[in-house]
Backbone bond lengths (Angstrom), bond angles and torsions (degrees), N, CA, C in turn:
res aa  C-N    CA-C-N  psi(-1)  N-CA   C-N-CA  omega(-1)  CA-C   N-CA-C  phi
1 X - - - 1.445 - - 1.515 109.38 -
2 X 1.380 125.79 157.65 1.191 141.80 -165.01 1.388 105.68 -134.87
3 X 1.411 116.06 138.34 1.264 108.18 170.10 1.546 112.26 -119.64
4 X 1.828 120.79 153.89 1.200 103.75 -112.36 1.933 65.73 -139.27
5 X 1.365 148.64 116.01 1.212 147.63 -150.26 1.518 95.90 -121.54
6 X 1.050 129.68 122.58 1.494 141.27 168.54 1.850 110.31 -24.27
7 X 1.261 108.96 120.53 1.186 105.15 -157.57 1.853 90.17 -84.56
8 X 1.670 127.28 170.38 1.474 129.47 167.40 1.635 125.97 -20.09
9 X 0.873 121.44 99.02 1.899 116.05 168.72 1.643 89.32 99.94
10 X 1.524 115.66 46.79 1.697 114.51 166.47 1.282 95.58 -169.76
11 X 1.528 92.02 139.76 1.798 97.25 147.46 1.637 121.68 -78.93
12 X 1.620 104.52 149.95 1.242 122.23 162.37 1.705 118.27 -31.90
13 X 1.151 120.54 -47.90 1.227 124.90 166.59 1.500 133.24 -71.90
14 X 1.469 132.81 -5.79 1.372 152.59 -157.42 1.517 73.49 -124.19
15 X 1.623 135.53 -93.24 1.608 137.77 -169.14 1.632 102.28 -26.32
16 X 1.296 130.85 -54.06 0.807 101.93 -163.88 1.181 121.14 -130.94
17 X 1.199 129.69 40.66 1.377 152.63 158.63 1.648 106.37 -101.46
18 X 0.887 141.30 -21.97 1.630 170.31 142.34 1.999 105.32 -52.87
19 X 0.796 121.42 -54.84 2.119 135.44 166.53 1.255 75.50 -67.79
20 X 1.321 151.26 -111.83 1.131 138.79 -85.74 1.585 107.40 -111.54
21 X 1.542 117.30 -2.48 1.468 119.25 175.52 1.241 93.14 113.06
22 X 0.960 145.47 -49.58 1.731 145.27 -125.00 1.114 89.74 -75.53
23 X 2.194 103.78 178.54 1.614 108.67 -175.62 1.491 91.60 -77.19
24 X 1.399 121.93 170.69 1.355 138.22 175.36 0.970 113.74 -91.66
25 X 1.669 128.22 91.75 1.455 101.45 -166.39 1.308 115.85 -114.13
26 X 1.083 125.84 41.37 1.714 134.37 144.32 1.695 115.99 -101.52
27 X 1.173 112.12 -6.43 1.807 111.77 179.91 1.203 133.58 -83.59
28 X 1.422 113.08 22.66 1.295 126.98 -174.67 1.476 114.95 170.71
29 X 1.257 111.82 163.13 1.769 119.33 153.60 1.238 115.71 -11.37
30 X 1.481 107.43 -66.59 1.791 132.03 -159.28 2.110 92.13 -68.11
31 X 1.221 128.03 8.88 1.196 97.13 -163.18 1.448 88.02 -127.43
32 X 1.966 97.84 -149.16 1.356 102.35 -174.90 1.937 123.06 -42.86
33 X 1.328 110.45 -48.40 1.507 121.84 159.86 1.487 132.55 -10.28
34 X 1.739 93.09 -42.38 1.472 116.03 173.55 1.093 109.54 -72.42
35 X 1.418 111.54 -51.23 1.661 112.31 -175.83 1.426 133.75 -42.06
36 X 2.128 99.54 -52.40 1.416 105.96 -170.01 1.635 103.34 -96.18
37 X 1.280 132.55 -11.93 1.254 119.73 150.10 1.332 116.06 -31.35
38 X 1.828 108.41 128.71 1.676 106.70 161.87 1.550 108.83 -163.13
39 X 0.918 116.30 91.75 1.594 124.38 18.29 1.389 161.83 -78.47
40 X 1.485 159.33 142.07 1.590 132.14 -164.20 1.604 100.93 -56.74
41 X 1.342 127.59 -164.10 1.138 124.79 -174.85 1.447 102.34 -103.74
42 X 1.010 138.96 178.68 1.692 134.90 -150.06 2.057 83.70 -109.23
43 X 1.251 129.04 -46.47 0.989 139.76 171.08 1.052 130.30 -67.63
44 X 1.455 126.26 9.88 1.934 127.20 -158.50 1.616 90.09 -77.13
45 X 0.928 115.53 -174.76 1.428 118.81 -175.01 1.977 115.33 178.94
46 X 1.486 91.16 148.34 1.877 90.07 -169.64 1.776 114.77 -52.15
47 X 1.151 144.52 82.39 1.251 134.68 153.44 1.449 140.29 22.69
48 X 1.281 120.05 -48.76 1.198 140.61 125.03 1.433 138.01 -49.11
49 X 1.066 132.92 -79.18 1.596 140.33 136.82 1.402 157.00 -47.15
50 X 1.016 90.81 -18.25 1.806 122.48 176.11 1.401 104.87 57.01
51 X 1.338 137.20 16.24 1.271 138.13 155.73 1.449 109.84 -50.78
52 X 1.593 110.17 133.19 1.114 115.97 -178.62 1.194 125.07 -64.46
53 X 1.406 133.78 165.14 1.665 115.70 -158.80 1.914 89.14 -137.69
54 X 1.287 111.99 162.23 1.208 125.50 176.83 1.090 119.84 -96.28
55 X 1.145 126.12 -177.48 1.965 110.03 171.92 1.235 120.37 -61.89
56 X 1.576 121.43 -39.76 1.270 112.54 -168.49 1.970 93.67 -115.56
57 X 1.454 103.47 133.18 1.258 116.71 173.64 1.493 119.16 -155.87
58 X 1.250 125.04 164.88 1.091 137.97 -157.69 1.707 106.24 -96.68
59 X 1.623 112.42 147.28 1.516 97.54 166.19 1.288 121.29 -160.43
60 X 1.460 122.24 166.16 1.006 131.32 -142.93 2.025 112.28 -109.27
61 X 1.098 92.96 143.64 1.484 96.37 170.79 1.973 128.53 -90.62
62 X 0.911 100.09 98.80 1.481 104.59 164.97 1.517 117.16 -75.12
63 X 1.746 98.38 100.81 1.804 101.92 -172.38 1.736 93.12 -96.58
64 X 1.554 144.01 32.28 1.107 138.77 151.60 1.725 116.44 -95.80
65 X 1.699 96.55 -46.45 1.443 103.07 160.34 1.199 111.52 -68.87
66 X 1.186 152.86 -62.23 1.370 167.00 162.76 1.714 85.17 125.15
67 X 1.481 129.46 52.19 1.592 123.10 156.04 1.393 114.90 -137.56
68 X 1.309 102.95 168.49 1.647 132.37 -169.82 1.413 88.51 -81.34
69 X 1.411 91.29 138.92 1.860 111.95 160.82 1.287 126.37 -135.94
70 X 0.888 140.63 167.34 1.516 158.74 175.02 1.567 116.55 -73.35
71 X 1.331 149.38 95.73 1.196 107.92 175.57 1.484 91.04 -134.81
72 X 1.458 101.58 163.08 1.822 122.32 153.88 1.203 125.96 -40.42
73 X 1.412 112.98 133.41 1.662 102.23 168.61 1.785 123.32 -38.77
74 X 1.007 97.10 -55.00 1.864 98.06 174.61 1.530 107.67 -42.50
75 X 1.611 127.17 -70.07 0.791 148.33 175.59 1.156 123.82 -13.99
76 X 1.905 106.34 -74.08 0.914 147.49 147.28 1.721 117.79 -9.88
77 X 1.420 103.80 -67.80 1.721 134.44 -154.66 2.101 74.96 -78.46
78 X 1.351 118.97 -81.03 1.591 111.19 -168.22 1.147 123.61 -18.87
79 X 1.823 129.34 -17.39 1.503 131.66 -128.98 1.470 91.08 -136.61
80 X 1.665 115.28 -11.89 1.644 113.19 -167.12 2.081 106.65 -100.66
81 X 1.583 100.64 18.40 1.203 92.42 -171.07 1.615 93.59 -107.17
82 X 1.214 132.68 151.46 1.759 123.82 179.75 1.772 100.20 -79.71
83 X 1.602 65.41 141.38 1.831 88.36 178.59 1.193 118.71 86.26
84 X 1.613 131.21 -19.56 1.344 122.29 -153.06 2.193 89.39 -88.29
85 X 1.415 81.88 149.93 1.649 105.68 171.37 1.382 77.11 92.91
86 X 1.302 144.84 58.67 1.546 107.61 178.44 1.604 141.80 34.73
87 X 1.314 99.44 26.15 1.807 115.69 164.38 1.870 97.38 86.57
88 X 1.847 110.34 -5.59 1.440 100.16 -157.36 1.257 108.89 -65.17
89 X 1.484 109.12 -44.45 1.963 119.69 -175.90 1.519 82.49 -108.08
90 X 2.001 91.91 134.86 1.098 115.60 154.36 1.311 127.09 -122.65
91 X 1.254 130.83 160.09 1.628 115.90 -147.86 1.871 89.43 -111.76
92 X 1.469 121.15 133.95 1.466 109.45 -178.31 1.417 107.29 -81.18
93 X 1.059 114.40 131.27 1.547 136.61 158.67 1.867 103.09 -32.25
94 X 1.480 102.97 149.70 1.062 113.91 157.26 1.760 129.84 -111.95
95 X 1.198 114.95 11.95 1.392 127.73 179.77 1.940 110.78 -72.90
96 X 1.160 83.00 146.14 1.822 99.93 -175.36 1.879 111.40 -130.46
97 X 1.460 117.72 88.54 1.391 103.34 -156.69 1.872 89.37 -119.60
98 X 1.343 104.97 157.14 1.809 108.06 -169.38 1.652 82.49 -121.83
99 X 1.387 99.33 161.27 1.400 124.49 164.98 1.490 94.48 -125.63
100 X 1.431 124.98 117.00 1.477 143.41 -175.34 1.357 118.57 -94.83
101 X 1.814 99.67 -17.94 1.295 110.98 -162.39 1.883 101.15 -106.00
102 X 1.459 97.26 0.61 1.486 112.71 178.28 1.720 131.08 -53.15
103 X 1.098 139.34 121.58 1.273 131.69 -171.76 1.896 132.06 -128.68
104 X 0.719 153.50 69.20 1.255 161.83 -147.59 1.556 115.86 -80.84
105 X 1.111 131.83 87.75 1.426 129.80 -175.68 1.912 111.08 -82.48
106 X 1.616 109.20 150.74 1.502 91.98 168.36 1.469 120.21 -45.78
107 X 1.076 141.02 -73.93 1.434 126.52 -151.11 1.557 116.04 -71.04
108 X 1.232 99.28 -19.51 1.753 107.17 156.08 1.664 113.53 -48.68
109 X 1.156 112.93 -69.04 1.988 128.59 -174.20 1.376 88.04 -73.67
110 X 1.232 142.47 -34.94 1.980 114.74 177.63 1.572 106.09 -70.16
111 X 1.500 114.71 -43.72 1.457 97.03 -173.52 1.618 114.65 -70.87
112 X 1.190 119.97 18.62 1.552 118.03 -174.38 1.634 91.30 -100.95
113 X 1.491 119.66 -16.68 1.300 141.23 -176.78 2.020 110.73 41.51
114 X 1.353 97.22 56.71 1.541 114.95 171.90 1.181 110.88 -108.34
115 X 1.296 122.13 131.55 1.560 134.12 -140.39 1.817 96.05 -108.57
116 X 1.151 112.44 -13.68 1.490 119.79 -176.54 1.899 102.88 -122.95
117 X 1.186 113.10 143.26 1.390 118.56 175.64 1.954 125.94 -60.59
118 X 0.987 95.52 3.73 1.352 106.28 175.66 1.758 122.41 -145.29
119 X 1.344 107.71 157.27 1.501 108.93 -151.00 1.784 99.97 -170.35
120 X 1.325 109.17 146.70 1.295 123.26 163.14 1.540 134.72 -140.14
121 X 1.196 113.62 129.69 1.520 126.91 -145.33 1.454 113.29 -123.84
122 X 1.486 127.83 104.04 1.564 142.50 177.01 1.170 120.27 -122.07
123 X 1.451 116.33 155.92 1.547 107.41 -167.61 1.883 84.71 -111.32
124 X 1.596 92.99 162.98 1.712 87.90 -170.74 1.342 87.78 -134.59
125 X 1.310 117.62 123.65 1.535 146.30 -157.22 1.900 113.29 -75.21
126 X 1.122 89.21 -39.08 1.834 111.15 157.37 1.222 128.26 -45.23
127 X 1.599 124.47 -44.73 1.407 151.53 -150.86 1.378 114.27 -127.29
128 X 1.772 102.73 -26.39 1.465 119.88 178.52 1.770 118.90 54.15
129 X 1.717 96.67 26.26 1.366 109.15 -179.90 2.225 112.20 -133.21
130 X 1.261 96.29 175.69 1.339 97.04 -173.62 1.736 103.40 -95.29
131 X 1.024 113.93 177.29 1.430 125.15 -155.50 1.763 107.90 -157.49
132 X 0.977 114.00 95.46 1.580 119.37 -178.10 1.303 101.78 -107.32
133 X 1.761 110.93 145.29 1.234 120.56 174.93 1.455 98.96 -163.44
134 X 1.345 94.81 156.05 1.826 115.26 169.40 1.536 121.69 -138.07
135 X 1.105 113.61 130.11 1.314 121.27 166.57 1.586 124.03 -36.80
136 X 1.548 102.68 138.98 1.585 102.03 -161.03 1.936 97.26 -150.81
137 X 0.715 140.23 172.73 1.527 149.32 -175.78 1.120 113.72 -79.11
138 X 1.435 118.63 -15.42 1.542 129.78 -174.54 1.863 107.33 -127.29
139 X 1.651 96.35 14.20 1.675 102.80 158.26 1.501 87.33 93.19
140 X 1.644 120.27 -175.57 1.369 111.75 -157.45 1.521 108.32 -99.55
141 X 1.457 84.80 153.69 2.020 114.37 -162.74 1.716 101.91 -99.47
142 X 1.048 123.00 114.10 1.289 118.59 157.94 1.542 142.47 -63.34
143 X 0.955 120.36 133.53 1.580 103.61 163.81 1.556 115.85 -151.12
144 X 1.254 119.92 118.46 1.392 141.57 -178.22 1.927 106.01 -25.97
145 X 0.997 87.69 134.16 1.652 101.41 177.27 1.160 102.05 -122.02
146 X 1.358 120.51 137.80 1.780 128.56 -178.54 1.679 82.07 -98.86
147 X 1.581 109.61 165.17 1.808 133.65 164.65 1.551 95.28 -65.07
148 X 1.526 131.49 -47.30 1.205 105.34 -165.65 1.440 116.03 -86.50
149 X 1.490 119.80 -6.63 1.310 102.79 -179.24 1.487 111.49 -94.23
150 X 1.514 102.02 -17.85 2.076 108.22 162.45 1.271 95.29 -50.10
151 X 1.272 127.36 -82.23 1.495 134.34 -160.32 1.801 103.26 -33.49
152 X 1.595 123.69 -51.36 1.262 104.00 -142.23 1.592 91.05 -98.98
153 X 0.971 119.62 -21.26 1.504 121.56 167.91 1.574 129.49 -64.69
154 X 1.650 102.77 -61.89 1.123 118.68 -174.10 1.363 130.77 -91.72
155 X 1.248 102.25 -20.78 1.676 121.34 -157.95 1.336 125.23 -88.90
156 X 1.672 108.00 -8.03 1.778 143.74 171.67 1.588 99.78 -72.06
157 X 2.117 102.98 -17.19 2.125 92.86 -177.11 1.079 95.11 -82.67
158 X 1.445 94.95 159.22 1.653 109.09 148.66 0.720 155.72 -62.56
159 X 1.708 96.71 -21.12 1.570 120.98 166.52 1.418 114.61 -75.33
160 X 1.130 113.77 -15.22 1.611 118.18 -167.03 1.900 113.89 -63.62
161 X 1.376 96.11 -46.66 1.680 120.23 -175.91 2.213 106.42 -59.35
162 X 1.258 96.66 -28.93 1.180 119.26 -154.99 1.664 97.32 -94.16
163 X 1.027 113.84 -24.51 1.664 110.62 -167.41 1.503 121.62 -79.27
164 X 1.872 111.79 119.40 1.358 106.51 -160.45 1.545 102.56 -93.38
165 X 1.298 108.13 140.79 2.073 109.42 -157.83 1.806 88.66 -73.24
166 X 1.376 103.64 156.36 1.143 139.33 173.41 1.619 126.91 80.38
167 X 1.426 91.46 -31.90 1.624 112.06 178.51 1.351 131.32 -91.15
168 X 1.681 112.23 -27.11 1.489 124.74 165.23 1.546 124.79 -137.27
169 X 1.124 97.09 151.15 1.639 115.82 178.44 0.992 144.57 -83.52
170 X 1.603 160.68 139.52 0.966 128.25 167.26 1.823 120.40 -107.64
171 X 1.647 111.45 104.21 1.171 105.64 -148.44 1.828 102.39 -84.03
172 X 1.278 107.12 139.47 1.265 100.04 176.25 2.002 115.17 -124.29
173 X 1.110 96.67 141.44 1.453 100.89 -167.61 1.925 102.58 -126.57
174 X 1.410 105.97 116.13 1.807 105.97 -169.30 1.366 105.86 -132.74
175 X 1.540 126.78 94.06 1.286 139.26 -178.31 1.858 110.91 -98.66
176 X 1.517 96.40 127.13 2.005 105.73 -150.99 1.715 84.45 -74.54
177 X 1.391 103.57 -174.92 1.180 116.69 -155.29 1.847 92.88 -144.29
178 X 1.092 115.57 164.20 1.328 110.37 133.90 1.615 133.99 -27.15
179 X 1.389 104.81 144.76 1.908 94.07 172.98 1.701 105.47 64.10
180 X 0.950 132.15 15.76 1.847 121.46 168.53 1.753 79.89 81.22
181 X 1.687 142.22 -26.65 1.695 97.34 -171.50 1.050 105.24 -109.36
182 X 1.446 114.77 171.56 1.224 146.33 -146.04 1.631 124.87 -142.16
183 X 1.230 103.40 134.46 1.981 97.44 -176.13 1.588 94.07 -97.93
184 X 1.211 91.82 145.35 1.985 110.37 171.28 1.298 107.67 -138.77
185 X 1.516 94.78 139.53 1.764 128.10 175.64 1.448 94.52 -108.40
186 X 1.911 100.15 137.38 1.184 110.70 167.87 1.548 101.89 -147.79
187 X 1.655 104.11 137.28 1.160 100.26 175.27 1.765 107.92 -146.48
188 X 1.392 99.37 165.50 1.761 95.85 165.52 1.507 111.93 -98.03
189 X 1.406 99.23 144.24 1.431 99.28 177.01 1.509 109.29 -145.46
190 X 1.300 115.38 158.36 1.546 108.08 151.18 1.212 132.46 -3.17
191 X 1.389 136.28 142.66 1.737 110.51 -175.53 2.085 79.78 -96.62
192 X 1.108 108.38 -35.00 2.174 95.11 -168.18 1.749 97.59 -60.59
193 X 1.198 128.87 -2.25 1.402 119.33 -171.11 1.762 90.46 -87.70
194 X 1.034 129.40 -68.03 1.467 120.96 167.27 1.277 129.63 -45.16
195 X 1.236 139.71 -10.54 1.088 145.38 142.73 1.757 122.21 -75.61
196 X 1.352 111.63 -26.09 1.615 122.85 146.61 1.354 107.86 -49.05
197 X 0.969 116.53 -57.87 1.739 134.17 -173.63 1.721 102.65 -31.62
198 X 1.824 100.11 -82.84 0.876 115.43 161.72 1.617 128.42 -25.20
199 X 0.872 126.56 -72.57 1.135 154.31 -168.55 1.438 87.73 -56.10
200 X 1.193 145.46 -64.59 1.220 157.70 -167.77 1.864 101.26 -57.98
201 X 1.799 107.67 -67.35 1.127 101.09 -160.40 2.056 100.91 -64.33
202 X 1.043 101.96 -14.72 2.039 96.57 -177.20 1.552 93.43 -74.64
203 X 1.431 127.10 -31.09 1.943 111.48 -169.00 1.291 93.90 -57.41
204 X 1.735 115.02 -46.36 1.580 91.22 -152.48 1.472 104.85 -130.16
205 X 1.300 125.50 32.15 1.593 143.36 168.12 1.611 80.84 -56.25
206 X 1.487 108.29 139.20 1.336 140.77 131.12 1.487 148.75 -167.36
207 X 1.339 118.57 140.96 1.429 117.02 -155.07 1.292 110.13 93.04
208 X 1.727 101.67 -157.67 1.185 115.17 -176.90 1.821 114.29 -71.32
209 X 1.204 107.49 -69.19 1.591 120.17 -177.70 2.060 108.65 -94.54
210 X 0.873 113.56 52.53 1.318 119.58 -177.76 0.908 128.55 86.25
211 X 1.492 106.04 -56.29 1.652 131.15 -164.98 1.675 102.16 91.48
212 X 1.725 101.08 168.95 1.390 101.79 169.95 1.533 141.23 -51.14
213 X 1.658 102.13 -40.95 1.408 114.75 171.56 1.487 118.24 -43.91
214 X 1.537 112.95 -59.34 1.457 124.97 176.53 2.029 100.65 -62.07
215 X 0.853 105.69 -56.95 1.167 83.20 175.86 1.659 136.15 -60.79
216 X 1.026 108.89 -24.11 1.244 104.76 169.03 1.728 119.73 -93.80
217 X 1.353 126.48 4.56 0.989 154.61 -175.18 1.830 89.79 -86.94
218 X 1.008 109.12 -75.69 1.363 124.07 166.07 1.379 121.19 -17.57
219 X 1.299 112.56 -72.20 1.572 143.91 148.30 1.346 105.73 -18.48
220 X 1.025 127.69 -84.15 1.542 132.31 176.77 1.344 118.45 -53.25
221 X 1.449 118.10 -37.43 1.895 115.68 170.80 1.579 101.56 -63.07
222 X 1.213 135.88 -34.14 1.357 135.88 -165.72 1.080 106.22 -98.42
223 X 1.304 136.21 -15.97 1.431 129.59 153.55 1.315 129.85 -65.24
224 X 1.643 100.72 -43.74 1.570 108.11 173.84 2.039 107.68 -69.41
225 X 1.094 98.37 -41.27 1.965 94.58 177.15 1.497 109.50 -53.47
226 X 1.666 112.24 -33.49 1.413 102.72 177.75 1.341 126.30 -88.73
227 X 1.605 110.44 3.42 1.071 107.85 -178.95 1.361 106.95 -93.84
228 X 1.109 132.75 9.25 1.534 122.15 -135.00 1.685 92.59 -141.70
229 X 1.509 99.25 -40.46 1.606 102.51 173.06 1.594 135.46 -73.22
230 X 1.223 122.54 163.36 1.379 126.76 -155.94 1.445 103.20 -136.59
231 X 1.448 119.81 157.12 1.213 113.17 157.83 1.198 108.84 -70.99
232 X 1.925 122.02 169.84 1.282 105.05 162.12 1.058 143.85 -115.55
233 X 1.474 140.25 160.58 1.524 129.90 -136.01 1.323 89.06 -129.70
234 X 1.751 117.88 -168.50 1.575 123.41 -142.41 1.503 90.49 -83.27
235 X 0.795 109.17 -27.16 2.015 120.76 -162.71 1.356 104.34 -62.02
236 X 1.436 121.68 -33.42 1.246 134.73 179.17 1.385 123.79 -77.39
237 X 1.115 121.73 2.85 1.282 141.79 -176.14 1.763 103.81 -60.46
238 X 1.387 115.45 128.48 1.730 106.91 162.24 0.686 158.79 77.19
């Protein structure tokens, strides 16, 4: 894998969320913008409908644009049935599921060749390929994932079989240890929660290694994913 740095007159996160299919989430309202706003804007409004929206709302994937949107509960609710709109808007899931039984060794996380301990991974239904990225100071960094190194790394989760393309992720978080090993968390999530992520680690990235703020910023996104996640059960199937 290669990682692929926002070329002149772009961010890192627009370049390569844009290469890789994903929603765009610095190109509008609907994207990263939304995130680090706080407050939302008193005026934001559904994308579709222009119904006004509240702080907390749900949103939708445009796999023609390949971007994140905003939408209304109504809106929202039309987009969560399969197939409808012609597959174009898909509505993101709200499920949070852990694999406990998950494990990440060094030479496993080098051949994914991500230079930072954390990373998030979706397949984009458009392209009919996967899409890896990690958070970076200049919003998210891409880097190419081949099928065989998904397969031999990733594809042993449970979450892996389970992941519906465009809308969720599989976020992985691998902090080293003593001795070269290392414990890893992997979970599925939302794909706008990783772009929260993002969005989060650029408010308060500074310096070399974050600084404290980001790190403890950090701290708290990974607390709330673990609080929230589940193993997964039969319902989840497919």
């Amino acid at each position: 894998m290669t990682a692929r740095p926002a070329p002149a007159g772009g961010t890192a996160a627009t370049a390569a969320e844009r290469a890789a299919g994903g929603p765009a989430a610095v190109s509008g309202p609907a994207g990263l913008r939304g995130f680090t706003r706080r407050p939302p804007p008193a005026r934001e409004r559904c994308e579709l409908c222009a119904e006004p929206l509240s702080g907390e709302h749900r949103h939708l994937v445009d796999t023609r644009k390949r971007s994140l949107m905003c939408a209304c509960t109504g809106c929202y609710l039309l987009f969560t049935r399969p197939g409808a709109g012609a597959g174009r808007f898909r509505a993101v899931p709200d499920r949070y599921l852990t694999d406990p039984d998950f494990t990440l060794d060094e030479e496993s996380w080098n051949r994914l060749q991500i230079p930072v301990g954390l990373a998030f991974f979706f397949r984009n239904s458009e392209l009919d390929r996967l899409a890896a990225f990690y958070p970076s100071p200049a919003g998210a960094t891409e880097s190419e994932l081949d099928p065989e190194t998904w397969r031999d790394v990733l594809g042993h989760s449970r979450l892996a079989a389970l992941l519906r393309p465009d809308t969720e992720a599989l976020l992985i978080r691998r902090e080293r240890e003593a001795e070269g090993m290392g414990t890893g968390e992997c979970y599925l999530v939302p794909v706008d929660a990783c772009y929260e992520l993002v969005g989060r680690m650029r408010l308060h990235w500074q310096g070399f290694d974050g600084g404290a703020e980001a790190r403890a910023d950090l701290a708290d996104f990974f607390a709330r994913v673990r609080a929230e996640a589940r193993p997964p059960a039969e319902e989840d199937g497919p």
